[in-house]
C-alpha positions in Angstrom: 0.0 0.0 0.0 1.6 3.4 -1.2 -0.2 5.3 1.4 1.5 2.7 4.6 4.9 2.1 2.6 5.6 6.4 2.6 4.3 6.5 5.9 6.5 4.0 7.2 9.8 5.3 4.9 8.9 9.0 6.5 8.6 8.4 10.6 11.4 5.8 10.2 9.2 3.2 11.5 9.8 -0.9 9.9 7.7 -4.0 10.2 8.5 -5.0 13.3 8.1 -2.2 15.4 4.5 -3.7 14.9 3.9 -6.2 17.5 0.3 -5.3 19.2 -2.5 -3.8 17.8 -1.8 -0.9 20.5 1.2 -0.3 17.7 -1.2 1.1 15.4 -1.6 4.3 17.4 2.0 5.1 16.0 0.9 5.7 12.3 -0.9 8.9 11.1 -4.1 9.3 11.8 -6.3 9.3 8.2 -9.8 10.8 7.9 -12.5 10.0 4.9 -10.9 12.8 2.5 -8.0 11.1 2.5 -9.5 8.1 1.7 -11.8 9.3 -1.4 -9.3 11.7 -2.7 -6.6 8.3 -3.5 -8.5 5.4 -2.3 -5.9 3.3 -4.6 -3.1 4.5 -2.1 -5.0 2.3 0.4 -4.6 -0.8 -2.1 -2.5 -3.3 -2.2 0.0 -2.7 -5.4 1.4 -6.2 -6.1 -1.0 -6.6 -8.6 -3.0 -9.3 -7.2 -7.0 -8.3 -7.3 -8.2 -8.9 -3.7 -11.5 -6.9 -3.9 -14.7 -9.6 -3.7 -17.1 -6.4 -3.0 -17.0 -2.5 -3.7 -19.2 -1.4 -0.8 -20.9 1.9 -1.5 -21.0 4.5 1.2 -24.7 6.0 2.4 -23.7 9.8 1.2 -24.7 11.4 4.1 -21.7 14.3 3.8 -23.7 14.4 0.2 -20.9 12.3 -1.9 -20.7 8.6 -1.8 -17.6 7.2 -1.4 -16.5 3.6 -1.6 -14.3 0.7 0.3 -13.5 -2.7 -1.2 -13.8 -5.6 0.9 -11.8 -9.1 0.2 -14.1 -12.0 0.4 -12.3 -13.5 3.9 -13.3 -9.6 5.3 -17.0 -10.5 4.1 -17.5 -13.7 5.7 -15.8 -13.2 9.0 -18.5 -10.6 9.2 -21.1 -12.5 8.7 -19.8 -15.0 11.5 -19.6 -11.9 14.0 -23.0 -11.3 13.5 -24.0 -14.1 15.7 -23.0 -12.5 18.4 -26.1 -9.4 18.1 -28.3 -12.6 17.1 -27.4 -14.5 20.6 -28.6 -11.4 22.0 -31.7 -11.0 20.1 -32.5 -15.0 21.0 -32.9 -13.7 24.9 -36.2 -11.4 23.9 -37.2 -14.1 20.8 -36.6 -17.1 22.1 -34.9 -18.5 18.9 -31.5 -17.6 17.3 -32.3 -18.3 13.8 -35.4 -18.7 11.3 -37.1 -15.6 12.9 -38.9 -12.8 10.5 -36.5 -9.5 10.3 -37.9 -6.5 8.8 -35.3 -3.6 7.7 -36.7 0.0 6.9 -33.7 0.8 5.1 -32.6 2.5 1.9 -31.8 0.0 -1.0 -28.2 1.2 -1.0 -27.6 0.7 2.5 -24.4 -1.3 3.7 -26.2 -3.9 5.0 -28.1 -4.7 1.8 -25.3 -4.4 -0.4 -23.3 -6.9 2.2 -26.3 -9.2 2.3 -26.9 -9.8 -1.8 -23.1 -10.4 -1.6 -24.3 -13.2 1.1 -27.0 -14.4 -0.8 -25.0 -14.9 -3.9 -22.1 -16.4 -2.2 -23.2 -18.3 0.7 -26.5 -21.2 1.2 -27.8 -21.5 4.5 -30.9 -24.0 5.5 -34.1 -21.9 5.0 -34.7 -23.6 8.8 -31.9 -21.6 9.8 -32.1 -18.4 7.8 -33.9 -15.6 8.7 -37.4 -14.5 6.5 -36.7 -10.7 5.3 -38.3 -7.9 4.1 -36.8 -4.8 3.4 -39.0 -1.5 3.2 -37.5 1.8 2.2 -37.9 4.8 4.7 -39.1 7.3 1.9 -42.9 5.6 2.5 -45.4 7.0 4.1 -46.1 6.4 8.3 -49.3 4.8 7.5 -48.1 2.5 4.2 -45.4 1.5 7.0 -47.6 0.3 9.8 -50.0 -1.9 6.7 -46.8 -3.6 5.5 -45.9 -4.3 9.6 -48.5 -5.6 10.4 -48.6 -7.8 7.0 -45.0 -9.6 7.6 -45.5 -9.6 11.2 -41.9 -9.4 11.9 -40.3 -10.7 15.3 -37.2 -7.7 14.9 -37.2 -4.2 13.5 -34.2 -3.1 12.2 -33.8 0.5 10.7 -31.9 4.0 11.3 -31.9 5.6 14.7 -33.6 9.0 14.3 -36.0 7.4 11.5 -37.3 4.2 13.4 -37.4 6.9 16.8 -39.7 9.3 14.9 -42.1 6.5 13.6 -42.2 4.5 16.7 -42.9 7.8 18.4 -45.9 8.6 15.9 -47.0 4.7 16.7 -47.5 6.0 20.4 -48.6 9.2 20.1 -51.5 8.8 17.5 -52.2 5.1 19.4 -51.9 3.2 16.2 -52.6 -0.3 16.7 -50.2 -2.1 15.3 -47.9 -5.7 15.1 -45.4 -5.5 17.6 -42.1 -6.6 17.2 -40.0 -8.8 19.9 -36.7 -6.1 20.0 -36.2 -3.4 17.7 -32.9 -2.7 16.7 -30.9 0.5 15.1 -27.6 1.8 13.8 -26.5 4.6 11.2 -27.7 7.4 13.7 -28.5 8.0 16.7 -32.2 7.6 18.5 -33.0 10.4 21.0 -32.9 9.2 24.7 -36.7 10.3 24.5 -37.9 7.6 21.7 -36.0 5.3 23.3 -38.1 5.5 26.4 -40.9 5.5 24.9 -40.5 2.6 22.8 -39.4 0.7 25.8 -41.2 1.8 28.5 -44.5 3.1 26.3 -44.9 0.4 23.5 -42.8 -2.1 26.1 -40.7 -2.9 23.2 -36.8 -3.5 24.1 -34.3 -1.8 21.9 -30.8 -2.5 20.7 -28.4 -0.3 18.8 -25.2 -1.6 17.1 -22.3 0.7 15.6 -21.0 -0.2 11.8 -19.6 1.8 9.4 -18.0 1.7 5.5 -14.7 1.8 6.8 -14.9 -1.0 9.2 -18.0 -3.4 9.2 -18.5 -4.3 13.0 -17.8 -1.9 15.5 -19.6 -2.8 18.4 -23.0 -4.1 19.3 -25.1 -4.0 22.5 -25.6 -6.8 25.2 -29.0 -7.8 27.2 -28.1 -5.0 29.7 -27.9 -1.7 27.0 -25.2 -0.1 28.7 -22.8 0.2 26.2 -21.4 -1.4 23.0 -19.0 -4.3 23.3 -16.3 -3.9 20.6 -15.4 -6.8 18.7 -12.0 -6.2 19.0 -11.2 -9.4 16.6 -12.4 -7.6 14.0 -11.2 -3.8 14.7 -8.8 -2.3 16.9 -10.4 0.8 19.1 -9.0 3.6 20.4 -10.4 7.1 21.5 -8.1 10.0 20.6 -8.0 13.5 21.4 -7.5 16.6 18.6 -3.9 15.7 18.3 -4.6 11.8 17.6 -3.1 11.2 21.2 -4.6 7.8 23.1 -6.8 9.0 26.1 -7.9 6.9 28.8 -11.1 5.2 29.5 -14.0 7.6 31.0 -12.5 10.3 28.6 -14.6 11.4 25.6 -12.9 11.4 22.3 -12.7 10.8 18.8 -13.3 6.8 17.7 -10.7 6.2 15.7 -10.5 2.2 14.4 -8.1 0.3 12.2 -9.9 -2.3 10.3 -7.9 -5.9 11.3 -9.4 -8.1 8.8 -9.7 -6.0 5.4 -6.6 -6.7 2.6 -8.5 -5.0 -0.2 -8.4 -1.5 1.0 -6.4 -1.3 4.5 -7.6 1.1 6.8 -5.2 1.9 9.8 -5.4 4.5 12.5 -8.5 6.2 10.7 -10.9 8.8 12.4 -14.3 7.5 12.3 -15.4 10.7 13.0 -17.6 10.0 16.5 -17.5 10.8 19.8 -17.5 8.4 22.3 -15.9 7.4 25.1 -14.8 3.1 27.3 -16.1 2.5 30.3 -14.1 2.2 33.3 -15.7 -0.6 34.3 -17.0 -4.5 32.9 -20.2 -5.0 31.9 -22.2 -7.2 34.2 -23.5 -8.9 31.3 -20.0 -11.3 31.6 -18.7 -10.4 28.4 -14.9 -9.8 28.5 -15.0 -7.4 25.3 -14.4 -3.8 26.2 -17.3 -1.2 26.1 -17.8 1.9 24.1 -20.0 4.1 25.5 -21.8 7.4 25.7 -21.2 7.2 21.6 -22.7 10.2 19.7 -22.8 9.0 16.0 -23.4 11.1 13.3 -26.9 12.2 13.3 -28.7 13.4 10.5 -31.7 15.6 10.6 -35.0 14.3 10.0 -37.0 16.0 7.0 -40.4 16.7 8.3 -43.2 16.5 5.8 -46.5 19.0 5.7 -48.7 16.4 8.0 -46.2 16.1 10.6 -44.4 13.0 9.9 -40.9 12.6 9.3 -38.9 10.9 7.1 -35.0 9.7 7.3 -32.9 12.2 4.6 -31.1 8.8 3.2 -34.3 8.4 1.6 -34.3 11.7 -0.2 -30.8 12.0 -1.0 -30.1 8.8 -2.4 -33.3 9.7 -4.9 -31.5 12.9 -5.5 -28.2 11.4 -6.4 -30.0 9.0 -8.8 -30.4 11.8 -11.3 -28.5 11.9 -14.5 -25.7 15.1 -14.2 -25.9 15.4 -10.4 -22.4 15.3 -8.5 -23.6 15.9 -5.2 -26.5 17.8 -3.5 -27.3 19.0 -0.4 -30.7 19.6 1.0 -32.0 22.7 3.2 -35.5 22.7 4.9 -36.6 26.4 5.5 -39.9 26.3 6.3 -42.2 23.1 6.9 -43.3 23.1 3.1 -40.4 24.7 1.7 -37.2 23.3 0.5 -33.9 24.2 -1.3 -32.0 21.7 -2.9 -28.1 22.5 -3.5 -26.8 20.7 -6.6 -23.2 20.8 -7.8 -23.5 19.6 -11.2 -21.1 17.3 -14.1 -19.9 19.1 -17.0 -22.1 19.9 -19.7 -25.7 18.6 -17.4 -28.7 20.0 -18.9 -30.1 22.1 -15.4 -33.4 22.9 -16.6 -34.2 19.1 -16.4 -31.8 18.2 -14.0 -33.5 20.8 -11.3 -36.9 19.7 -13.1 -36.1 15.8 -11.9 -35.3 17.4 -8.4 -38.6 18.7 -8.0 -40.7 15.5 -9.1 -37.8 13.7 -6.7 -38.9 15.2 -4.2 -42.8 15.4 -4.4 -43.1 11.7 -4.5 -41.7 11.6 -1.2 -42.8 14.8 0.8 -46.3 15.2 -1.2 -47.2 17.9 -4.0 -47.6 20.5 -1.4 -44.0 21.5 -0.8 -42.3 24.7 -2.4 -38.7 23.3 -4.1 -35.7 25.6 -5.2 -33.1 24.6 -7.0 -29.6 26.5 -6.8 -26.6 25.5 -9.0 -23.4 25.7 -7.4 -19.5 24.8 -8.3 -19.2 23.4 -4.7 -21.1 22.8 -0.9 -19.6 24.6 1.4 -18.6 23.0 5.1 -20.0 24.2 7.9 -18.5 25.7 11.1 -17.0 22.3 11.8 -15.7 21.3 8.7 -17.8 18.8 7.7 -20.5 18.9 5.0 -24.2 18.3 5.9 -26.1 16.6 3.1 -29.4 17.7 5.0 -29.8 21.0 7.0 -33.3 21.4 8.8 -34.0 24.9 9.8 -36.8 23.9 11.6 -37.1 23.0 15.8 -36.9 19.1 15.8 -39.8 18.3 18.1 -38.6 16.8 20.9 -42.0 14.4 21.2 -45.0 13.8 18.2 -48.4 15.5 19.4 -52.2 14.7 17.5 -52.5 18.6 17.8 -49.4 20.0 16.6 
């Protein structure tokens, strides 16, 4: 890897000054720019092809980018999952053959990962799992029919999205199927939903922390007090500015080095989260180390005109669809009115690029919403550097209410 082999030649560091994974910390730190601006310096350059999958990114900073992942990467994924499902068997009573639903973009990382699966791998229909995948884009209402249709034993979604809906659930007391465990990732769920799914609707709920980058980060135990690292698969550390190692009960920066990955090798790299280990074990019994108090990367719900949200995955990934768009980033002014930020490729036709924008739009939000669209050369970060791909100008509502 060009990127290692400099690095390496440059701090006068060799092979085996490499002996634990604590070694790691002595490279230089690398962020996502780095990353999408020369992902080949991450690659191996002996000319052997290791990549088995190109996983797409989500575009939430409003431009996808990619990571390949060798096929041995893949699979000893896939085994690492049954550590969330021996979890889940405590509230379902079964650890395989149960019905999953995912309200998730068609994109997402865990759908790209699972046709990879499907197409690679056979498992008994006895021991696999019946799926169906709704997208978030839909409608409240057109959610709860197709729930309580499959009847499905988990929920799996996005934090702020599955928050929102189960909060509407509650609120408007919609009788509906409900799930054994409800689980999340990609965001964060306000401490709010999450009461009121478990405590309200009696519904326990589970988060787990993946990314592009890295695949398995952590995942939460019975007693929800953290997220136990799977530190087989990553090596964790929580940094401060200057990429120094700070001690557990000190918020940081997660920075992870992927240990499994040979197709694009990722060491030392800022996840870009805040989060913090415990001090202490969990009681659970587990020997893996906790990451707590984690504060992911959370989007802003876009609200629509009758007071329901929906996750702004499901919007952008329309958005970036279009023929000519680069990247796009989407401002809510007012309830029912939107601007929509395109940097467009050389040459695209804008009168029917911002035309597709508009009917994009509409058939997610409704036909009562006001769209403007502004042609730009680039998005400009924000104060902390980082470009939003949504920007909601509105109050979030901390709680759904019939009379709002």
């Amino acid at each position: 890897m060009p990127h290692y082999r400099e690095a390496m030649r440059r701090l006068g560091l060799r092979p085996e000054d490499f002996r634990t994974a604590d070694d790691l910390a002595r490279l230089p730190l690398i962020s996502k720019q780095d990353v999408t601006s020369a992902p080949e310096r991450f690659a191996p350059d002996d000319g052997h092809p290791r990549a088995a999958l190109r996983i797409q990114s989500s575009g939430t900073t409003g431009k996808p980018a990619y990571v390949d992942y060798d096929a041995h990467a893949l699979i000893l994924s896939l085994a690492a999952g049954q550590r969330r499902r021996a979890v889940l068997a405590h509230y379902l009573g079964q650890s395989f053959g149960y019905r999953e639903l995912s309200i998730m973009r068609l994109g997402s990382v865990s759908t790209q990962m699972r046709r990879f699966y499907e197409e690679h791998t056979w498992a008994p229909r006895r021991v696999d799992l019946e799926r169906l995948m709704l997208d978030p884009g839909e409608p409240f209402p057109k959610l709860v029919e197709r729930i309580n249709e499959f009847r499905p034993d988990v929920i799996v979604g996005y934090g702020s999205h599955l928050g929102a809906f189960m909060r509407w659930l509650y609120f408007e007391r919609i009788d509906f199927h409900r799930p054994k465990a409800v689980t999340y990732g990609a965001d964060a769920m306000p401490a709010a939903d999450r009461q009121i799914i478990e405590e309200g609707l009696g519904i326990p709920v589970f988060s787990f922390y993946q990314s592009v980058e890295a695949l398995r980060i952590a995942f939460q135990c019975e007693k929800r007090r953290g997220l136990h690292i799977f530190t087989d698969h990553v090596a964790l550390r929580i940094a401060d500015a200057e990429g120094r190692t700070l001690p557990p009960g000190e918020p940081g920066e997660v920075v992870v080095s992927n240990l499994t990955n040979r197709a694009t090798v990722l060491l030392n790299y800022r996840q870009g989260d805040l989060a913090a280990l415990s001090r202490e074990s969990c009681p659970c019994g587990r020997n893996l180390p906790v990451l707590e108090g984690l504060q992911g990367r959370r989007d802003d719900l876009v609200l629509r005109p009758d007071g329901t949200s929906v996750h702004p995955l499901a919007l952008i990934a329309r958005l970036q669809r279009i023929p000519g768009v680069l990247q796009v980033q989407l401002v809510q002014e007012e309830l029912c009115r939107f601007l929509v930020r395109v940097v467009c490729a050389p040459g695209a036709a804008w009168q029917e690029i911002s035309g597709n924008i508009e009917d994009a739009m509409r058939s997610v939000l409704g036909k009562g919403i006001t769209v403007a669209s502004e042609m730009c050369e680039m998005i400009r970060p924000g104060p902390s550097g980082k470009v939003r791909a949504v920007i909601c100008r509105l109050k979030q509502p901390g709680s759904y209410c019939a009379s709002d």
